[in-house]
N, C-alpha and C positions, 0 to 999 in steps of 0.2 A: 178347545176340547170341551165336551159337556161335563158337567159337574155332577150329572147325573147317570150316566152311561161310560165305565172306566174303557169302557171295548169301542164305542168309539171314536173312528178317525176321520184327522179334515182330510178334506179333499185338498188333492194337491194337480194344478196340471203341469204334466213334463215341457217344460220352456225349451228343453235344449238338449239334445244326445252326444256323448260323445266316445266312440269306439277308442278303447285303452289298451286290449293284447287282444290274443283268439277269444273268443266267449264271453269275453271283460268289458263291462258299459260304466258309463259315467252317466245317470241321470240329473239336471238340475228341471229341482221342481218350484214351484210358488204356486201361494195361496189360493183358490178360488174367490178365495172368500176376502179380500182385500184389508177387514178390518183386524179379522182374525190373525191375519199376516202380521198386521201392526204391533200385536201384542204380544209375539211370540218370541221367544227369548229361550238360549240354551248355553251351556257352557262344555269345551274341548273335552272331549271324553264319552258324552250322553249319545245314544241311542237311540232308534228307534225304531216300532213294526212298517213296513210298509206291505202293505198289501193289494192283491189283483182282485178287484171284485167276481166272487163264483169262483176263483182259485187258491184261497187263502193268503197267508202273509208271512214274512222272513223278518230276521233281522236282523239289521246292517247299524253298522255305526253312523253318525251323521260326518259327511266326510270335507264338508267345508266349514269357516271358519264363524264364531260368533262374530269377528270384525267385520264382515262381510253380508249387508243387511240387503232385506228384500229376496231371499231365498235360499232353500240347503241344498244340500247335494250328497247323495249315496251313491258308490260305487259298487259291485257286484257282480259276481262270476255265472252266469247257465251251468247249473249243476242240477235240478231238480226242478219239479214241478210248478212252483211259485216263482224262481227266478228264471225261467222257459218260458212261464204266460209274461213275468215282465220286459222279460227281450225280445217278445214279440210289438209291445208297443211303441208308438212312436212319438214324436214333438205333436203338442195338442191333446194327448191322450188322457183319462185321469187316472189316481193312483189313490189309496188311503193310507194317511200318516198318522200312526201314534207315538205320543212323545212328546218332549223328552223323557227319557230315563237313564236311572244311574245315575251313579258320582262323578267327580269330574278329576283331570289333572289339577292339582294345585300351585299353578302358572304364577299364584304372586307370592308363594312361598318361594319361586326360583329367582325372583330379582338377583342381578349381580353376578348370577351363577353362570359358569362355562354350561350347555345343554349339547348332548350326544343322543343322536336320534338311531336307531338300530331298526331296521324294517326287511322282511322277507317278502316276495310272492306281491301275493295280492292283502297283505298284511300294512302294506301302506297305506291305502284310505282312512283308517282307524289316525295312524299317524298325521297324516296331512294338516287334519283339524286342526292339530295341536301347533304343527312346524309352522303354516300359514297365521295362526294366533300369533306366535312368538315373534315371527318373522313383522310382522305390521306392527309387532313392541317392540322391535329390535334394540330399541336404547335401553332396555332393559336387562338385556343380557350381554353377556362377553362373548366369550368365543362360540360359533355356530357351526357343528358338524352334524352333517347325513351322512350313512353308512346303510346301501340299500340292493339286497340282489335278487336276483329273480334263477331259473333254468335258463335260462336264452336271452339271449339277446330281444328277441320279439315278445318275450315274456313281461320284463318290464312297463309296468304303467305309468301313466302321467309325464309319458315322453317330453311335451313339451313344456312342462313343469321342471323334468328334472335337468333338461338345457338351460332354462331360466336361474334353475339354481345354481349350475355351473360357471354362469356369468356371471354370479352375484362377489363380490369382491369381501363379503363378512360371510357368506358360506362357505365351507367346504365340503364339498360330494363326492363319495366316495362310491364308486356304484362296481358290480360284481358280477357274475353269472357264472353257474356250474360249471366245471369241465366239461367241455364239448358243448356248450351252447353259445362259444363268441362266434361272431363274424369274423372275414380277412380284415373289415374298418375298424372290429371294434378296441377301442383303446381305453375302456376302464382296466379294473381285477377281473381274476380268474381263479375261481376258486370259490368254496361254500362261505358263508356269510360269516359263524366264529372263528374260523379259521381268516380273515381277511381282519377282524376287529384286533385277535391279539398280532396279525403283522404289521397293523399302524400303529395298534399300542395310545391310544387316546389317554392324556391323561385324566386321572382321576380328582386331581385334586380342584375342590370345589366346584366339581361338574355333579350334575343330573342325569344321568342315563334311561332313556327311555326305549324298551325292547319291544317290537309284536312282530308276528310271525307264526310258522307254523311250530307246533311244540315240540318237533324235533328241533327244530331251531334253537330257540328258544332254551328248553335244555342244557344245550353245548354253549350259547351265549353266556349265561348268568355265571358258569364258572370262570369262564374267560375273562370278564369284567371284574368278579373276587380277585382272582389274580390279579388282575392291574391298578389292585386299592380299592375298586369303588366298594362303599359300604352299602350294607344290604337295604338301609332308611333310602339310600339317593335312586336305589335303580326301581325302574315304574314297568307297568305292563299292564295290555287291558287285555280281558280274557270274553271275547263273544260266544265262542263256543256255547252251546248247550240251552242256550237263553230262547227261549219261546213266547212267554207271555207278556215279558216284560213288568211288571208290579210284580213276582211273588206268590200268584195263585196256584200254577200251575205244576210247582215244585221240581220242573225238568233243572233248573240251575241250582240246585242242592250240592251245598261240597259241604260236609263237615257243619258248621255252625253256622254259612252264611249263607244268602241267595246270590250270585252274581248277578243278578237285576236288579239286587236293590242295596247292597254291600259291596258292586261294585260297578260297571267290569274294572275298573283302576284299582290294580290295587301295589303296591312296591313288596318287595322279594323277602321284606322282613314279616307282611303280611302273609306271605305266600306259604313260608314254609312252616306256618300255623294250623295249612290247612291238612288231610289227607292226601296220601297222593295220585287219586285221581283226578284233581282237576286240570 
């Protein structure tokens, strides 16, 4: 990125599409720029603008892994204007990437630790980063749960992620969808997401809790987890919402004393309840 120009972004071309649910894509991009590529370095958590030239830019979490070199990957819904011109394009296409930004999960403060991944919706991408990290350190950590649901059955992303993780014999996957969205095959839970964490009851003791979702979710999680011991220091959550410019200029991610573009989006639930309560 220039050092003189904070606005902006490399070029990125799309290497690979991959359709996730209705409206939900999976872009992996790389460098045009091969050198650039070389030096680019981010850590689980960070963020970034991507943008459609002539239609502006959004922003998404980076949804693949720092272990994982020679290109990232955002995942995203067709909801508006910016992610409409990017669902319109295809493999070959270019895109502009600014970033990293933000803070990160602090992955080597969990050595040793049990980790409890908690994800709604389309609130997994943000996660993935993190699980895929952890996953490629796994002798680092103990016990390894996902706990992940969507509306429906078809709602569900990273289908064939979360088969993989089903097979994994140090994972366990817990996956959900609302009432009335299973299939006659389907064989996960049934039922909203907090409602499914305190019926498996995950213990607390020396585990890391990491939540994202939608904030109704979210919400009803964080008590549910109180209850089962976790203290407020262990449980994490990264907040996209509201974030625009990414550095801090533009003041849309304003809560109280911090910027969530530059204060966070990570931030754990003893940080949270610091803030006011609209964030």
């Amino acid at each position: 990125m220039s050092e003189k120009n904070l606005y902006l972004p490399y070029l990125m071309r799309i290497d690979k599409v991959t359709e996730e649910a209705p409206s939900v894509k999976t872009f992996r991009l790389k460098f045009v720029n091969e050198e650039e590529g070389k030096k680019f370095t981010f850590k689980a958590g960070q963020f970034g603008e991507y943008s459609v030239f002539g239609e502006g830019e959004s922003t998404f979490c980076i949804a693949s892994s720092p272990t994982r070199d020679g290109y990232i990957e955002c995942t995203f819904r067709q909801a508006g204007r910016v992610t409409t011109a990017l669902a319109n394009l295809g493999e070959g296409d270019t895109v502009g990437f600014r970033g990293p930004y933000g803070n990160v999960f602090p992955i080597d403060d969990w050595k040793g630790k049990n980790l409890l991944f908690i994800a709604g919706g389309i609130a997994l991408p943000p996660m993935r980063c993190v699980i895929w990290n952890c996953l490629d350190l796994r002798e680092n950590f103990k016990d390894f749960t996902i706990v992940y649901g969507a509306k429906s059955v078809n709602d569900l992303v990273y289908k064939h992620e979360l088969k993989e993780w089903e097979e994994r014999p140090d994972v366990n996957l817990i996956t959900t969808v609302d009432p009335g969205g299973e299939t006659p095959d389907w064989k996960g839970e049934v039922g909203f997401v907090p409602t499914i964490v305190e019926k498996t009851a995950p213990k607390a003791e020396n585990t890391i809790a990491i939540v994202c979702g939608p904030p109704i979710m979210i919400k009803f999680t964080f008590p549910v987890l109180e209850k089962l011991g976790f203290k407020e220091e262990n449980i994490y959550t990264t907040l996209e919402n509201r974030m625009k410019c990414g550095f801090g200029k533009c003041g849309r991610c304003n809560v109280g004393k911090v910027f969530v573009c530059k204060d966070g989006p990570v931030f754990n639930l003893t940080q949270l309840k610091d803030l006011p309560p609209e964030y």
